[in-house]
N, C-alpha and C positions, 0 to 999 in steps of 0.2 A: 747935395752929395756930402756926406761925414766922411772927410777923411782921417783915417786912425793913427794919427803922429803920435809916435811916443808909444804905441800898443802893441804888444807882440804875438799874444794871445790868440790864436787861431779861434777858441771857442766865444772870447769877447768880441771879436772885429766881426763875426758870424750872426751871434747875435744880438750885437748892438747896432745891425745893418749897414756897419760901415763899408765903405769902398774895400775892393776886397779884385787885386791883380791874382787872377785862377792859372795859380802854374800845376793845377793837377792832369793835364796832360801829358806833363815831364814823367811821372810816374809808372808809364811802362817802360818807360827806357834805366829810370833806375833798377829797376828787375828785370832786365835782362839779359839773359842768360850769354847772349852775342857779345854785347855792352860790355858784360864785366865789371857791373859796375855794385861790388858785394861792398869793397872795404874801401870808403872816400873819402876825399878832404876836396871841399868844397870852398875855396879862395875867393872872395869879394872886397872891396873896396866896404869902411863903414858906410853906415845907414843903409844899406842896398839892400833892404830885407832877409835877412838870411836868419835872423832868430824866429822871424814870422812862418819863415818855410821850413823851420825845423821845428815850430810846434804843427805845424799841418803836418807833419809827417808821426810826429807824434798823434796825435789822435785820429790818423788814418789806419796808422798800422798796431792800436795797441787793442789786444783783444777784447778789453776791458770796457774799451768805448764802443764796442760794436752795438750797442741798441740806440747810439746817439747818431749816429751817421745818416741817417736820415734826416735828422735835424739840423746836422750841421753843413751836413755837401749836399745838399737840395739845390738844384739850379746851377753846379759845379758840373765841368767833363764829367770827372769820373763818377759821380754819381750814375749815369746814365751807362757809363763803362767802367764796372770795378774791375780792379785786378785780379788777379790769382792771390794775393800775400795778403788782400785787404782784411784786417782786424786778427792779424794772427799771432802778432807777437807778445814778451812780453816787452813791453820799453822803457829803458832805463836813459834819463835825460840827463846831462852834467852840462853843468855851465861856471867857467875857471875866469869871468869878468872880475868876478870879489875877493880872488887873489890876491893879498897883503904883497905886497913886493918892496917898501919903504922903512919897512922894521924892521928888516936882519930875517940872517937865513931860515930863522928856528918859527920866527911866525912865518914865512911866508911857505914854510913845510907846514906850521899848524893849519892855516888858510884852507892850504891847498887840499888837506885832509878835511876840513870843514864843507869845504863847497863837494866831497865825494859822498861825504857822510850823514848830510842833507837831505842831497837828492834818493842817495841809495835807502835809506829811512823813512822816503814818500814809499819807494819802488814796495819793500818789503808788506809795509801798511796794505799796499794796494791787492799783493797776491799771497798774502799768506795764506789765505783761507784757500784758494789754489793750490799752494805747495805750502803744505804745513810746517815741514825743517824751518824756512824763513822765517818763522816764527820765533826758533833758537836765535837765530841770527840777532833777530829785534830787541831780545830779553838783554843781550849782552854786547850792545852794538857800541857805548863807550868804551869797553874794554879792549876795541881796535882800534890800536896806537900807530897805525899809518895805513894807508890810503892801499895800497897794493895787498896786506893779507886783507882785508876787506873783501877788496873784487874778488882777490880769489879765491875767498871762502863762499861769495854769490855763486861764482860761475861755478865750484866742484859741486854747489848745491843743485842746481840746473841745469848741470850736465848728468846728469841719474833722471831726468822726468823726462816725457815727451816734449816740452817747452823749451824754445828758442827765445835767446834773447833780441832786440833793435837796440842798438846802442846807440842815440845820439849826446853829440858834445859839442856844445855852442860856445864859441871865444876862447878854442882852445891855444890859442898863442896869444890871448892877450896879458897875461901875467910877463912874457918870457919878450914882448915889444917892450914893454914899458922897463923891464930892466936893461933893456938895452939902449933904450930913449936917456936913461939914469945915468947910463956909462958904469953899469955895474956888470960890467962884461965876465967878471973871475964869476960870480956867485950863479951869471947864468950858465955857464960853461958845469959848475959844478954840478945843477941839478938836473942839465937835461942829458948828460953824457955818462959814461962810462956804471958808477953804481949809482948816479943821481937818483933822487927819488922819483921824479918825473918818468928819469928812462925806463926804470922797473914797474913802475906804473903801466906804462906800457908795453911792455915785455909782456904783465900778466894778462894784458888783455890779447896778446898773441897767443898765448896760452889757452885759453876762452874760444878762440878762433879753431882752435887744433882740437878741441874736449870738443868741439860742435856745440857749445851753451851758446856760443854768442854765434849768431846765422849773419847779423848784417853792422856796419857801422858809417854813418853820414856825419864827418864832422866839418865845420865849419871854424874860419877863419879868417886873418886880411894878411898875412906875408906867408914867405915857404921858411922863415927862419928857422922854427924846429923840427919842419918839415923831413930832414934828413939826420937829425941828429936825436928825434924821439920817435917821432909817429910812423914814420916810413920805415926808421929802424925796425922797430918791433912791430910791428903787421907785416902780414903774408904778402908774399911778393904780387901776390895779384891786386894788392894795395894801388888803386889812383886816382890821381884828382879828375872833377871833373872839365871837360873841353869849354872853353869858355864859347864856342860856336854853338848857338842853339839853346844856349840856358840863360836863365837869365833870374835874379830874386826881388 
């Protein structure tokens, strides 16, 4: 048996045949409709898989990969039982691990625009030829100097097309543990509350929410620290985490 320590990769641990815990049964229950389970946060203890099920959820639900799903969920539930949502989105991944949090407020705003503007940088690559506007977006993607008109230049863009967005966001509190592990309690206070850039961050993803661009969001974590002071803030009140009864990563 290969077990895949240290891999996250849903399409590597797939087909590098490694041991591979099949939580795509969980999957009707995240759509549906009873559940209410559109906009998440998904709380875990480290190592407990939780970046591994949020790349399976990426390549389940991104349209892009739909001629690979065969390849990939071969011998999986859902292979046998697809959803209704399977391969329909587009999904946009962020991951806030490589968050500067040690060198003052001004890098750890750079950082935090760096790991949105990464990711959002694959996203565009991936669907321009899709939505052609994205393409503007690509040409002059330096020229956004923070992290919130970005998204919401994505999402006004993909609020005009038939395309929904999947929004996942893996270790979104781990910048805002570790300042607080620092005892840098003023600098976290600053970014995740009132005009923080953090909270407007997330503000415009409430925004997204309301324009209909963004259809779903699973994000993951290990405390509720910013829980109520960013993410819960600004998403719709049908915002919640999931029950830890029955789930497991």
């Amino acid at each position: 048996m290969r077990i895949p320590y240290g891999r996250s990769s849903f399409s590597d641990i797939r087909r590098g045949g490694y041991f591979y815990a099949d939580k795509t049964p969980f999957l009707p229950q995240l759509e549906s409709a009873e559940a209410g389970f559109r906009y998440l946060i998904f709380l875990r203890p480290r190592r407990f898989g939780k970046s591994t099920l949020v790349s399976m959820l990426e390549h389940y639900y991104d349209l892009g990969r739909a001629p690979r799903f065969d390849e990939l969920f071969r011998g999986l539930w859902v292979h046998e039982h697809p959803t209704p949502e399977r391969s329909k989105y587009l999904v946009l991944n962020l991951d806030f691990s490589r968050v500067s949090t040690d060198r003052g407020p001004e890098v750890l705003e750079r950082t935090f625009l760096q790991a949105v503007r990464g990711r959002v940088s694959a996203f565009l690559l991936r669907y321009r030829e899709l939505i052609p506007p994205l393409g503007d977006i690509y040409a002059h993607l330096r020229e956004y100097l923070d992290a919130e008109a970005l998204m919401g230049m994505l999402l006004d863009i993909v609020s005009t097309t038939p395309y929904r967005i999947y929004l996942l966001i893996d270790e979104y509190d781990h910048f805002a543990n570790r300042l607080l592990a620092a005892g840098a309690g003023d600098l976290y206070e600053a970014v995740v509350t009132k005009t923080g850039f953090v909270r407007t961050f997330y503000a415009t993803l409430k925004s997204g929410t309301a324009s209909g661009a963004l259809a779903r969001m699973f994000v993951t974590g290990v405390s509720p620290h910013m829980e109520t002071r960013a993410f819960m803030i600004a998403t719709p009140q049908s915002s919640r985490k999931v029950p830890r009864s029955g789930w497991c990563a």
